[in-house]
N, C-alpha and C positions, 0 to 999 in steps of 0.2 A: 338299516336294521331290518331283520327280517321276524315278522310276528309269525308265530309257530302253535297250533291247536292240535293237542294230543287226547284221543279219546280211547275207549275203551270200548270193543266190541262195534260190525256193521252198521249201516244202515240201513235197512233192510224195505222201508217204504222208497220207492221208486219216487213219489210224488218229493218228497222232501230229500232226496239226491237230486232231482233236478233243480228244484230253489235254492241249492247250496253250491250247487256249480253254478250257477248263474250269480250266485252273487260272490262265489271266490273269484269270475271271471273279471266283475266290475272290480274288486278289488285290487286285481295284478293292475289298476291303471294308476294307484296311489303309492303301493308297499309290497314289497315280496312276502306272498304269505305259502306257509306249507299246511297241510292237513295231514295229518300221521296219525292211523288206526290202528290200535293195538289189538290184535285177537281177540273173543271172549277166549277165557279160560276152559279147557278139558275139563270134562267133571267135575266143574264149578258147584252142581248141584251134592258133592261129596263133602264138598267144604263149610267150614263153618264160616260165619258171617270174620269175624276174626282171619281165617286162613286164606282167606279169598282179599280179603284187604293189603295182608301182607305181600301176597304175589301177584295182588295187579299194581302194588306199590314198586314190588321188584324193578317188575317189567317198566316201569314209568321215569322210574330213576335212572336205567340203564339206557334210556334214551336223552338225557338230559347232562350236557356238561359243562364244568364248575363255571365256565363262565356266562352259560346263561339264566335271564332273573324270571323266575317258574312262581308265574300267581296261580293259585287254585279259582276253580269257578267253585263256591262252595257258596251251600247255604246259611253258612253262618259269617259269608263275607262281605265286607262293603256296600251297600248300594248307592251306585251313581244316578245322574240322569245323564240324559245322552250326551248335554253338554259336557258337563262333568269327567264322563267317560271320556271323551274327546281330549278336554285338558291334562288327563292323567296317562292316555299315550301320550300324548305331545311332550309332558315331562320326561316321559321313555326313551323319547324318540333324541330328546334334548340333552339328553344324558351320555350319549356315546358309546351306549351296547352294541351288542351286534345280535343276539336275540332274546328276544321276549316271547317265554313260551307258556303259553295259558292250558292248562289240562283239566278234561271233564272225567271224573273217576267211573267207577263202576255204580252199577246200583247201592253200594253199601255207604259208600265215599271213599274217604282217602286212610292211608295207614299211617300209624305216627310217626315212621320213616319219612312219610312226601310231607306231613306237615312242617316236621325240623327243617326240609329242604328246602319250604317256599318262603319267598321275598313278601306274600300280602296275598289276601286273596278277596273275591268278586263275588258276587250275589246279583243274577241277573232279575229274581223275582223273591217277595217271600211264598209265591204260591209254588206248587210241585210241578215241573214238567218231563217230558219222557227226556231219557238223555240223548235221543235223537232229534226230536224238536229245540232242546238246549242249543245242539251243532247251531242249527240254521238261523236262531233269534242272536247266538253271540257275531257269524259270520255277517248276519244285516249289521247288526251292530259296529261292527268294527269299520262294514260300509260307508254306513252313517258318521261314525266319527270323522273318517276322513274327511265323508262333504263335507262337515260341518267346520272343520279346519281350514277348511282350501276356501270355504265360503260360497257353498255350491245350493242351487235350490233343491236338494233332495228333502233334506230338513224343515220343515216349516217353523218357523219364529213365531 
């Protein structure tokens, strides 16, 4: 299975590009994982919160196809713990897809095109984080899960 992270818009802090390649690096040692950036939007600032939803939804869909199961990182979704989160790839992983693709929206969130299209979606806090710090707490995260499967001391018990 390959777990697939679609975001919206650079990262533009240098500091937290390098924590996020360091931890997709640790990651290639459990699961294929891809990282796919979707542009900001051209005169995003022309758009209404509405119009802006709808063609970063485009763009998000058009990356995504019928056979893979697309959770939203959304704050109005699930929260695990890391165990937890651990057990609900593993049911993923136990399932026989071939990707699992998690998308972080834009500033506005998602449009109700990417909602109809998603399987379930995640809640990594209920506090706010920049959607550049999101990347790098879901990418530890996904890290962490794995130790945590394989039965690794990165986790502490």
């Amino acid at each position: 299975m390959t777990i697939k992270l679609i975001c919206i818009g650079k990262t533009d802090n240098k500091a937290l590009e390098l924590l996020m390649t360091d931890y997709i690096k640790r990651l290639s040692f459990y699961t294929r994982f891809e990282l796919e950036v979707i542009p900001d939007l051209k005169k995003a600032k022309n758009l209404s919160e509405t119009e802006q939803k709808q063609k970063e939804g485009e763009l998000i869909l058009s990356k995504i196809s019928t056979s893979d199961v697309l959770i939203l990182l959304d704050e109005n979704g699930q929260q695990y713990s890391s165990e937890h989160f651990a057990d609900y790839l593993q049911k993923h992983m136990n399932s026989g897809i071939k990707n699992l693709v998690f998308v972080i929206g834009g500033p506005y969130g998602f449009s109700e095109m990417v909602y109809q299209k998603c399987s379930g979606k995640v809640s990594l806090s209920k506090m706010t984080f920049s959607h550049q710090m999101i990347r790098l707490f879901f990418i530890e995260q996904l890290y962490r899960a794995h130790t945590i499967l394989k039965n690794e001391p990165y986790h502490h018990r």
